[in-house]
N, CA and C of each residue as an Amber inpcrd file, in Angstrom:
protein
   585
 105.7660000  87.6170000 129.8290000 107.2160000  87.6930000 129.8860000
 107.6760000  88.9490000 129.1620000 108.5370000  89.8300000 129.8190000
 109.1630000  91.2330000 129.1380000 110.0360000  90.9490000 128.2930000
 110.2770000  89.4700000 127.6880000 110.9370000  89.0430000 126.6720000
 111.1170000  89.2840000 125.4010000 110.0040000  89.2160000 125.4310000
 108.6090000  88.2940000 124.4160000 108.6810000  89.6900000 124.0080000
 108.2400000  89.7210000 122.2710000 107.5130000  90.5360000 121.8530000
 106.4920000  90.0970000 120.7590000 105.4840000  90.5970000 120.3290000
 104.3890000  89.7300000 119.6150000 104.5290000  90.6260000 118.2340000
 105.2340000  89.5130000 117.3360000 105.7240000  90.2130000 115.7780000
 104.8120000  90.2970000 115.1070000 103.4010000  89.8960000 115.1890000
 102.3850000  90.3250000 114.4000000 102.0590000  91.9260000 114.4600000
 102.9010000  92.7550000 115.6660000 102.3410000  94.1980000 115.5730000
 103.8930000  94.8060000 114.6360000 104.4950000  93.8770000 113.9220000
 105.4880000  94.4410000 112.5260000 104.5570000  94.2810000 111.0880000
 103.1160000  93.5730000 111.4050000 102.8870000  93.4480000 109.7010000
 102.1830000  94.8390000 109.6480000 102.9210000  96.1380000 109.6510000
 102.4350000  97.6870000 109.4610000 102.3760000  97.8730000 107.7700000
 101.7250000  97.9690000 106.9590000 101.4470000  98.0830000 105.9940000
 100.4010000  99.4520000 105.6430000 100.6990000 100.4040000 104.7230000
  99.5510000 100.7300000 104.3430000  98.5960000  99.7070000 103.2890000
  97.2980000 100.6550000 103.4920000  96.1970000 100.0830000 102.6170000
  95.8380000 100.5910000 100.9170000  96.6890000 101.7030000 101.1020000
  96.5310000 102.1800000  99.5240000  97.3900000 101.9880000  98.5960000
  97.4240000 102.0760000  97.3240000  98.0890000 102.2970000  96.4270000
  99.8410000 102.4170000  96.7640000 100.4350000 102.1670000  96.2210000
 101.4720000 102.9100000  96.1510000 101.9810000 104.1710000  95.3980000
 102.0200000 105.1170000  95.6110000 102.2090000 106.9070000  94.6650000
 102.9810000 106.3900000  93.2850000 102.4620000 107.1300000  92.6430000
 103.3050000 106.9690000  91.4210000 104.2120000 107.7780000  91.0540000
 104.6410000 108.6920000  92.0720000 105.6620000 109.2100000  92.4080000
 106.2460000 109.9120000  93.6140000 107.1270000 110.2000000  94.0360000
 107.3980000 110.4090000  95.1420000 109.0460000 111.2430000  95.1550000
 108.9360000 112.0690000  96.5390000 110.0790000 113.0110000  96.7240000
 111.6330000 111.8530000  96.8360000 111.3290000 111.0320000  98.0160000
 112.2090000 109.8120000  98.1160000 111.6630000 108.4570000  99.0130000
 112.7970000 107.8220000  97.9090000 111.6820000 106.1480000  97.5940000
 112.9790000 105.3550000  98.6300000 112.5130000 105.3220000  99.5430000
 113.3850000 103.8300000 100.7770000 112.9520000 102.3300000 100.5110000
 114.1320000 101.8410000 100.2920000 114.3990000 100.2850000 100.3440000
 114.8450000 100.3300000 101.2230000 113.9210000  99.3470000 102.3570000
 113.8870000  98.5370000 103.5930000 113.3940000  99.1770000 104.5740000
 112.6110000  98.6820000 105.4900000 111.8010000  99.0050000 106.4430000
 112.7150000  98.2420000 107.6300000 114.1260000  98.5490000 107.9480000
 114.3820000  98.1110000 109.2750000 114.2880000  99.3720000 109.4270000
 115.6980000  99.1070000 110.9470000 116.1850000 100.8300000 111.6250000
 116.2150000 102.0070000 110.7960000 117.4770000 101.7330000 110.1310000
 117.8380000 102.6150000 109.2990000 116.5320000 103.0240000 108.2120000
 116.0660000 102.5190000 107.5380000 115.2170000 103.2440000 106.5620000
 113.6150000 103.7670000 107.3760000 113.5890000 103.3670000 108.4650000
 112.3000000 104.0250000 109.3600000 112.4360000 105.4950000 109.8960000
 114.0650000 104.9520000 110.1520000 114.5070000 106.3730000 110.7730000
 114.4830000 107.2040000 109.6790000 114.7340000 106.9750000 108.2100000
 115.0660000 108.3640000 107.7230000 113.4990000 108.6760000 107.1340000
 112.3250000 107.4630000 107.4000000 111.2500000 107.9290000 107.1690000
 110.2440000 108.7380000 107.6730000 110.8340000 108.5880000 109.1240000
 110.3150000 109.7580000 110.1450000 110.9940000 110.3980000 109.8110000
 112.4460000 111.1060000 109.7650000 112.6970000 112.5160000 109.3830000
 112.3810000 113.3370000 108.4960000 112.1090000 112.4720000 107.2770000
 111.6140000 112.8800000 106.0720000 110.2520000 113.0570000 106.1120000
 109.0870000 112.3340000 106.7860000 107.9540000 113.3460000 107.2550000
 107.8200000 114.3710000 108.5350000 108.8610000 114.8750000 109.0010000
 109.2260000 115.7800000 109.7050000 109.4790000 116.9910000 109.4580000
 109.7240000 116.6700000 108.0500000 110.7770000 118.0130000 107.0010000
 109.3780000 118.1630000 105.7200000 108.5180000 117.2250000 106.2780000
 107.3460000 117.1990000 105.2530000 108.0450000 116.8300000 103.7810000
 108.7290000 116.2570000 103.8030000 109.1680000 115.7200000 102.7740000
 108.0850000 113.9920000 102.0700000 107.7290000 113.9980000 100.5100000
 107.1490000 113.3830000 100.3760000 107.8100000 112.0900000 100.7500000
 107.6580000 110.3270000 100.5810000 108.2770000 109.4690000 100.6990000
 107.8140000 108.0610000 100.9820000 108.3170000 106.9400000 100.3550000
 107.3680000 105.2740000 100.8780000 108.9010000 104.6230000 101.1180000
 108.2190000 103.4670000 102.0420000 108.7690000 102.5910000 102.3540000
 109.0220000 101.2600000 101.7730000 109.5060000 100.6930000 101.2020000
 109.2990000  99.7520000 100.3510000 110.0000000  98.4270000 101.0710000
 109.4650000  97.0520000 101.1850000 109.9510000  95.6670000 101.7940000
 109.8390000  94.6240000 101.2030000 110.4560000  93.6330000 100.7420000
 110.2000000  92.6330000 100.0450000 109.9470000  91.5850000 101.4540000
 110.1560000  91.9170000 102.7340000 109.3000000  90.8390000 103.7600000
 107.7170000  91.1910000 104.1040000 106.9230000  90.6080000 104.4140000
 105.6050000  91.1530000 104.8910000 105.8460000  91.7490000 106.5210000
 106.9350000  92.1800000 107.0190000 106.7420000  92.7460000 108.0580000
 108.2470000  93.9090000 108.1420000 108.0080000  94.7920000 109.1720000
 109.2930000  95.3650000 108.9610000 110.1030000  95.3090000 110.5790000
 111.2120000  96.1280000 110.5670000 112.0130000  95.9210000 111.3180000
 113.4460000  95.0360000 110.6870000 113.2700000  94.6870000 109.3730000
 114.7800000  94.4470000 109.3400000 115.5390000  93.1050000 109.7120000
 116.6660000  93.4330000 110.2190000 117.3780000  92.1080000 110.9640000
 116.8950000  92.0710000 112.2050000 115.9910000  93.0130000 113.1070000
 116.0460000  92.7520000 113.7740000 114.4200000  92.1290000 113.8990000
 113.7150000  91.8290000 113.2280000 112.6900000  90.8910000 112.9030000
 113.1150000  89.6470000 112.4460000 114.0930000  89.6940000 111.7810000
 114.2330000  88.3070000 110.9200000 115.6330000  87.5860000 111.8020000
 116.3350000  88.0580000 112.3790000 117.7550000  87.0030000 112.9480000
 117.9020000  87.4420000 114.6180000 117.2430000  88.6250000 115.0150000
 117.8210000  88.4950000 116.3000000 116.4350000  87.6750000 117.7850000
 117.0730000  87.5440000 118.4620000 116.3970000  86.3780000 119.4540000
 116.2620000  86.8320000 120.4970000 115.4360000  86.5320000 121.5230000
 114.6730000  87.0560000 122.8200000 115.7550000  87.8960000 123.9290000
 116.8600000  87.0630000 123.6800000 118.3430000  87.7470000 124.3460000
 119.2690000  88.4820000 123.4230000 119.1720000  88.8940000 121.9180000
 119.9830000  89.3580000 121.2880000 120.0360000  90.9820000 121.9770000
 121.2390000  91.6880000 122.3060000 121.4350000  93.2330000 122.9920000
 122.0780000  93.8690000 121.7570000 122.2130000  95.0610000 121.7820000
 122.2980000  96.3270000 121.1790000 122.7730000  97.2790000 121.3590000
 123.9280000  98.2360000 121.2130000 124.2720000  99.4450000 121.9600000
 123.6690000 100.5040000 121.9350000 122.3910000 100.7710000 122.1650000
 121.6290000 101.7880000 121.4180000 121.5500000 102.9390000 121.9880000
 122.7800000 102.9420000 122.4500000 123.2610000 104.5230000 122.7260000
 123.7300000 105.2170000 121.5760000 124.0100000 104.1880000 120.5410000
 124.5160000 104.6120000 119.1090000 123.7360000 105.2550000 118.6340000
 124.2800000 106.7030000 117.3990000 122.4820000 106.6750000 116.9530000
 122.3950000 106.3810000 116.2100000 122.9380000 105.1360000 115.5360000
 122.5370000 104.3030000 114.1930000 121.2570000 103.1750000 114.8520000
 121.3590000 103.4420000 116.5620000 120.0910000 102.5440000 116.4880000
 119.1570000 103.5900000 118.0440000 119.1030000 104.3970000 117.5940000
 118.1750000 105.0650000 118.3600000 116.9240000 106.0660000 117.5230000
 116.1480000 105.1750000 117.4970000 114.6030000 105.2060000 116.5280000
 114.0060000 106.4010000 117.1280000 113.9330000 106.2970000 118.6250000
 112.8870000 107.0690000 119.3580000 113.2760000 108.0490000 120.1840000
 112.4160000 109.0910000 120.4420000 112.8240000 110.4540000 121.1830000
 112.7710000 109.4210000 122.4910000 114.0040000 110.7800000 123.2130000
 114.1480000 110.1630000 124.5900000 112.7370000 110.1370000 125.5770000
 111.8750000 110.7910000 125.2230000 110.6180000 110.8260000 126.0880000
 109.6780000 109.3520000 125.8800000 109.7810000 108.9770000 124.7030000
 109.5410000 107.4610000 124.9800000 109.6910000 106.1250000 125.2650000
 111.0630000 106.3910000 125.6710000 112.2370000 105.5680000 126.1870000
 113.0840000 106.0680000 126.5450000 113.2990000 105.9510000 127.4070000
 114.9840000 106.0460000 128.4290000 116.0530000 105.4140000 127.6450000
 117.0180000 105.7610000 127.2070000 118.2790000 105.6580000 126.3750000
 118.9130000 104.6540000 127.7300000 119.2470000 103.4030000 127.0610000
 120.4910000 102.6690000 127.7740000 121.4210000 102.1950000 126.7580000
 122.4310000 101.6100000 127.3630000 123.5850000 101.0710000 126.7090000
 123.4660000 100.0720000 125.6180000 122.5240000  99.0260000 126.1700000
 122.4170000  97.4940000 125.6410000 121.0370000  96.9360000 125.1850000
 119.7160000  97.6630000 124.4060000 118.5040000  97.0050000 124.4450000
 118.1700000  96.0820000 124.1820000 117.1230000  95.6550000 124.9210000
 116.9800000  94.0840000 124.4650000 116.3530000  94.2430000 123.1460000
 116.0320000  92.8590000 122.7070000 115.1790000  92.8730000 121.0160000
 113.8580000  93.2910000 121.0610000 113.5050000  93.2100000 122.6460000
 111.9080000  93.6320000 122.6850000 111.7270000  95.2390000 122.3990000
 112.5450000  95.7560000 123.2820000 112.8360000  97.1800000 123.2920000
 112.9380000  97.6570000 121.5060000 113.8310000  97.1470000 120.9880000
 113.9870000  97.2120000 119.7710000 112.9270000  97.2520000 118.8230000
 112.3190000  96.3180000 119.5290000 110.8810000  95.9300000 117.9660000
 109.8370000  96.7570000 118.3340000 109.5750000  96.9540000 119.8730000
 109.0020000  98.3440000 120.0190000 108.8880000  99.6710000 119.2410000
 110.1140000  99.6070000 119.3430000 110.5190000 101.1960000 119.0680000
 109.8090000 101.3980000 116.9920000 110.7160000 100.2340000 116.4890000
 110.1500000  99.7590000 115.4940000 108.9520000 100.1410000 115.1110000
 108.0450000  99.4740000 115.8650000 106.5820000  99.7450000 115.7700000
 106.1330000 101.2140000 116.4490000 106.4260000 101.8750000 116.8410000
 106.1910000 102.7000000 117.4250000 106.2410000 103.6070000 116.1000000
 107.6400000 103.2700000 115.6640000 107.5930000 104.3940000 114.4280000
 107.1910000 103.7330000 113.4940000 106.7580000 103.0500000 112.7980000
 106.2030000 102.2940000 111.5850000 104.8300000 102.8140000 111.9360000
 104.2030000 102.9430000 113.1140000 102.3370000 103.2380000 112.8480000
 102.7290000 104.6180000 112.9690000 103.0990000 105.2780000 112.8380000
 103.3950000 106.7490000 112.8400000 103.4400000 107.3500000 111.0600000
 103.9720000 106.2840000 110.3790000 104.3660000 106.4640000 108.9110000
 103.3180000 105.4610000 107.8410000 103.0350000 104.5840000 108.9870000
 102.1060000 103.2680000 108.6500000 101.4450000 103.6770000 106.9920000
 100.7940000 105.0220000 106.6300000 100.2310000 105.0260000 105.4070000
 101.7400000 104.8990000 104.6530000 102.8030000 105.5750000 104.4760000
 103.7020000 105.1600000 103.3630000 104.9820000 104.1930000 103.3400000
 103.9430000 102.9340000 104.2810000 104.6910000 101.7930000 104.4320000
 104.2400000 100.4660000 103.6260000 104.8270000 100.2160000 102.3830000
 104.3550000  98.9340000 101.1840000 105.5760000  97.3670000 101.3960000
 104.9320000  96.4790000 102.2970000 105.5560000  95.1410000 102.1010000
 104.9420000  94.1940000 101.2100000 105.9250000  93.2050000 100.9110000
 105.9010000  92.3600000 100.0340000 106.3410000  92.8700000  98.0330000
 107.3690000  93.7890000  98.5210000 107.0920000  94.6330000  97.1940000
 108.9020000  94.2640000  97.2640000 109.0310000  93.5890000  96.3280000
 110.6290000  93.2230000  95.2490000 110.7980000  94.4200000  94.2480000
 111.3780000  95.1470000  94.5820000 112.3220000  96.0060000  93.8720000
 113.4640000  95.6140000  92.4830000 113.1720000  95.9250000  91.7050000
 113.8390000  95.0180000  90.5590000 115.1630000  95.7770000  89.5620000
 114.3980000  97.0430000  90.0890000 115.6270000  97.4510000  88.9030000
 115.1740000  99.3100000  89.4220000 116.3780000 100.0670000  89.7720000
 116.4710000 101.5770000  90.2620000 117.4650000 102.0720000  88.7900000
 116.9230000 103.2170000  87.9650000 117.4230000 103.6640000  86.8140000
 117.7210000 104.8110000  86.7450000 119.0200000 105.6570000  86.8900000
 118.6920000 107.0940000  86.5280000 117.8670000 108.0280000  85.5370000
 117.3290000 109.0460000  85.7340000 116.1740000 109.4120000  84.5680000
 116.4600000 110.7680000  84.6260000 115.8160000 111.7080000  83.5520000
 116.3340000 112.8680000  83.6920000 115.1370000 113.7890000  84.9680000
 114.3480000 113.0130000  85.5330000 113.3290000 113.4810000  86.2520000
 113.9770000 113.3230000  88.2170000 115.0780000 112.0130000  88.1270000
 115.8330000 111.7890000  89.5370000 115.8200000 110.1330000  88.5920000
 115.3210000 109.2330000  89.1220000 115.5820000 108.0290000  89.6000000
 113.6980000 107.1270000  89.2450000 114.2220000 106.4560000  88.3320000
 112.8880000 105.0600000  87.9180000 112.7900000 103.8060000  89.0040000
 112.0070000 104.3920000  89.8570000 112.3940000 102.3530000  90.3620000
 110.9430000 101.1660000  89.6210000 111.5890000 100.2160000  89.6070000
 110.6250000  99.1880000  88.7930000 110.4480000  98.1070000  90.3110000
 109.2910000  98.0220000  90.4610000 109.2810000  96.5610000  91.5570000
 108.1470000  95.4850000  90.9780000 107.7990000  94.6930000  91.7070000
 106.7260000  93.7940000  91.6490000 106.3000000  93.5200000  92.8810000
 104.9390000  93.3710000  92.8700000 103.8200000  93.5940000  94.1610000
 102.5990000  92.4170000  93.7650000 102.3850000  91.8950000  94.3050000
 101.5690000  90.7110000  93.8100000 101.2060000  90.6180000  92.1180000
 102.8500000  89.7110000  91.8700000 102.6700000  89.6320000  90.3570000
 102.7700000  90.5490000  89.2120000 102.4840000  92.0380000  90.0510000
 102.4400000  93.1740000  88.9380000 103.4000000  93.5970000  89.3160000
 104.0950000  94.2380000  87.9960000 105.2060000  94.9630000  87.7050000
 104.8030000  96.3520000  87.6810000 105.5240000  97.2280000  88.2930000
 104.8600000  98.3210000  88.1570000 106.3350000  99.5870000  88.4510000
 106.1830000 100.7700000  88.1010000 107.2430000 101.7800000  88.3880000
 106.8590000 103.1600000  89.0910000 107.9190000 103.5540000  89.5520000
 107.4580000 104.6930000  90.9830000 109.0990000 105.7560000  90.4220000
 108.4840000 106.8130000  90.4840000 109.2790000 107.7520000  89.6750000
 109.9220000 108.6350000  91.2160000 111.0750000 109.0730000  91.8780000
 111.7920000 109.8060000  92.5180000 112.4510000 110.9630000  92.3210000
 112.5350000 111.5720000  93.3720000 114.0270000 112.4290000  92.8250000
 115.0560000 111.7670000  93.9680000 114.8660000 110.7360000  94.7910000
 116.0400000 110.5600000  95.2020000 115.4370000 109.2580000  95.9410000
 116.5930000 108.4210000  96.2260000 116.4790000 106.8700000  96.4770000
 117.0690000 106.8020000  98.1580000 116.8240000 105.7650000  99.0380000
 117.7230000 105.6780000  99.9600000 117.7760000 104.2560000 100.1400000
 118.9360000 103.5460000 100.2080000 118.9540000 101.6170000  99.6680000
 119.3020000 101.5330000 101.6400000 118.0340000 101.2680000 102.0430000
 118.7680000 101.5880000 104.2480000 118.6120000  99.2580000 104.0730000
 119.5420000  98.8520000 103.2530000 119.3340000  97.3510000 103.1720000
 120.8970000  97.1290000 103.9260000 120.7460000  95.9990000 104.5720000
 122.0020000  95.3830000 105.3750000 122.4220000  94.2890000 104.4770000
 123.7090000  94.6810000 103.4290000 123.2390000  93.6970000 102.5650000
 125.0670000  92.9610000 103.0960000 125.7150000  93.0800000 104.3370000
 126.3300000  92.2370000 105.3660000 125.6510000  91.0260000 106.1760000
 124.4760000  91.4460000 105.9820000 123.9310000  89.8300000 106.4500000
 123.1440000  89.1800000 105.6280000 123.0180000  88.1100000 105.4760000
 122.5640000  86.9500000 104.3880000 121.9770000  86.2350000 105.1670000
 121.6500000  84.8340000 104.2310000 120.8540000  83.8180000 105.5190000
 122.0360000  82.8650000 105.8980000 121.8040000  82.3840000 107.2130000
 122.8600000  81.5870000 107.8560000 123.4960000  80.9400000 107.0650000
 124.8470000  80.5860000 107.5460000 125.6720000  80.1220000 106.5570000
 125.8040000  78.9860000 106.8960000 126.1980000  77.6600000 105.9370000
 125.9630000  76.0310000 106.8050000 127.2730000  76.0790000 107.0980000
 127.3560000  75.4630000 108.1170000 128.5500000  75.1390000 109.1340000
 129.0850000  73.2340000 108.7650000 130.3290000  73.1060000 108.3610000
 130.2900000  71.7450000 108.2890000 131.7200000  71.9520000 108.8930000
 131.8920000  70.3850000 109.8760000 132.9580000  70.0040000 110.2320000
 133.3780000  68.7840000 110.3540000 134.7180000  68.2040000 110.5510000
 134.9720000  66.6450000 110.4250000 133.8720000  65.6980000 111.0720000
 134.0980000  64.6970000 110.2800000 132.8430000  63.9880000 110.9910000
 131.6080000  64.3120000 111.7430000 130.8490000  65.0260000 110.9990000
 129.6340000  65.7080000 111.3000000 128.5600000  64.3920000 110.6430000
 128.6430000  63.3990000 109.8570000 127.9790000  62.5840000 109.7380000
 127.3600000  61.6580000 111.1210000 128.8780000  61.4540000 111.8610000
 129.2850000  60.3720000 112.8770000 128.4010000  61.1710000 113.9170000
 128.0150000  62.4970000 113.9650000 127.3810000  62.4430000 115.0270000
 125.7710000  62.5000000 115.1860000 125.4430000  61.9320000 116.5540000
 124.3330000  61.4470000 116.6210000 123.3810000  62.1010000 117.2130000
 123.8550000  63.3810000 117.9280000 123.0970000  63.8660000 118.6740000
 122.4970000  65.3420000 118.2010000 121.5170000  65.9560000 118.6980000
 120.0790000  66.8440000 118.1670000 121.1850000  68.0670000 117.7670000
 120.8090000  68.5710000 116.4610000 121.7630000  69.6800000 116.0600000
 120.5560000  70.8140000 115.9330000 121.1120000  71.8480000 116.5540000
 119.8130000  73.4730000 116.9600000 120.5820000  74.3320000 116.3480000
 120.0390000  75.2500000 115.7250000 120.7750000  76.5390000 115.4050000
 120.5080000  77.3680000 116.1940000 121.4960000  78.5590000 116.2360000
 120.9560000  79.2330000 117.8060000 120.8000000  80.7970000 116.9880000
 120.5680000  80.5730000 115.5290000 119.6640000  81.9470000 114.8310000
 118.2600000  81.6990000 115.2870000 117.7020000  83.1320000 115.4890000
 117.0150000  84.0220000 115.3790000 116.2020000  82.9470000 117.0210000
 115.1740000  82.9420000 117.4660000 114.9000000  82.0870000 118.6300000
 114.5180000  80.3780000 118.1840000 115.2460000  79.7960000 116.7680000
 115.3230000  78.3730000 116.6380000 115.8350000  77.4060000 118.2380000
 116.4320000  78.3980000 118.5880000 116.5280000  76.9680000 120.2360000
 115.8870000  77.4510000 121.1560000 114.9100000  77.9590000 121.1050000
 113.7510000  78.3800000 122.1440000 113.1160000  77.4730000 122.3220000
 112.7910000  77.0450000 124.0240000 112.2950000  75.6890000 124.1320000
 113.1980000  74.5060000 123.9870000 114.7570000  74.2950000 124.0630000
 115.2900000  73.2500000 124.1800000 115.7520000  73.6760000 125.6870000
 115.6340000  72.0070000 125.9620000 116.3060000  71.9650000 127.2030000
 117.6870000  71.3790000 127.3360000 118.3490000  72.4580000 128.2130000
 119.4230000  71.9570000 128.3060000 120.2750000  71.7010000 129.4020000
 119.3760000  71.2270000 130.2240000 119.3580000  70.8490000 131.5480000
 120.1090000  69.3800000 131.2610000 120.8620000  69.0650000 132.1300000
 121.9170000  67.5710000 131.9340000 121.9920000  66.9600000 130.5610000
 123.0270000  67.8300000 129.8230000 123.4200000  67.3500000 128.2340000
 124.6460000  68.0530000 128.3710000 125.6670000  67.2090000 127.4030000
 126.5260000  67.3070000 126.7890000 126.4440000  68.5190000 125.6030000
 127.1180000  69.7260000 125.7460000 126.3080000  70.8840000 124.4380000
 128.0540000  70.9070000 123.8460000 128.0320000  71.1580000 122.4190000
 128.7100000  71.5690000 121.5910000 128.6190000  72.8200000 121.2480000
 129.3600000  73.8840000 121.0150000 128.7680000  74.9880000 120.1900000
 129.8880000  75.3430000 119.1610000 129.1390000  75.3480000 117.7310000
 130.1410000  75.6440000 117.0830000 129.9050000  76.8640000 116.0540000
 130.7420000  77.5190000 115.9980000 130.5090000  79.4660000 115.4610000
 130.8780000  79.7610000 116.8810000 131.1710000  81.0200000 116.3990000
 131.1830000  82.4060000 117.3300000 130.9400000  83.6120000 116.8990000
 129.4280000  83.4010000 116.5040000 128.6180000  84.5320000 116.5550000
 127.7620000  85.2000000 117.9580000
């Protein structure tokens, strides 16, 4: 199915170390901080990626769903030269996580997930960041930071309405592909949000 995309090719990680210092230090491995990680090894500029998820891509790994579209004529979401994709209006999420990956194994060595960021300090050298990486605390020295975090989205928000006890029937959330696989062939559907 051209739906479908298989998110195990987001756990892009390098295998080494993380530098103990660096030109500029990115928080978050979606769109935005991939993109400025390819430009910045373009310009040969030094630089890591830093994720507190084990995979990257962002929101659009973690909330959007087999039908979620995109205007990615924008170029806040156009990752890839036009020679590896044809530019349309609306991409699907597959298209999306593609592209994703496309540029994540391109940068793949200065890409570190599972790494919590704890505390970014001015210094007279640029910028201290402190994170933790399995258990260890550790610090990565900059001259310049880029925070590419969507910090407009959170995790779903609970929805309550009158008499939501009284009812009896199967409640689905329709984040990220949670109603994939319901059928909804002869039922009564409610929908409530308008997201």
């Amino acid at each position: 199915k051209r739906l479908n995309y298989e998110e195990s090719q987001l756990n892009i990680s390098s295998t080494s170390d993380m530098p103990e210092t660096t030109d500029v230090f990115i928080v978050g491995a979606g769109v935005t901080g991939l993109y400025a990680a390819e430009r910045l090894q373009k310009s040969n500029i030094s630089f890591c990626v830093v994720d507190k998820r084990d995979k990257v891509g962002g929101i659009w790994s973690m909330f959007a769903n087999e039908t979620s579209r995109v205007n990615s004529s924008e170029a806040s979401y156009r990752l890839t030269e036009p020679k590896y994709r044809s530019n349309r209006d609306h991409s699907a999420t597959r298209e999306l996580l593609e592209d994703i990956s496309y540029v994540s194994s391109k940068i793949a060595d200065h890409i570190y997930l599972k790494v919590d960021v704890q505390k970014i300090e001015k210094s007279d050298f640029g910028y201290k960041i402190t994170y933790q990486q399995d258990g260890a605390v550790k610090c990565v020295k900059s001259k310049g930071v880029i925070l590419a975090i969507n910090d407009r989205v959170g995790p779903p928000r609970k929805i309550e309405y009158p008499n939501q006890t009284v009812f009896k029937g199967e409640i689905v959330s329709g984040f990220a592909d949670k109603a994939k696989g319901v059928s909804w062939q002869d039922k009564n559907v409610v929908i409530v949000g308008m997201g």
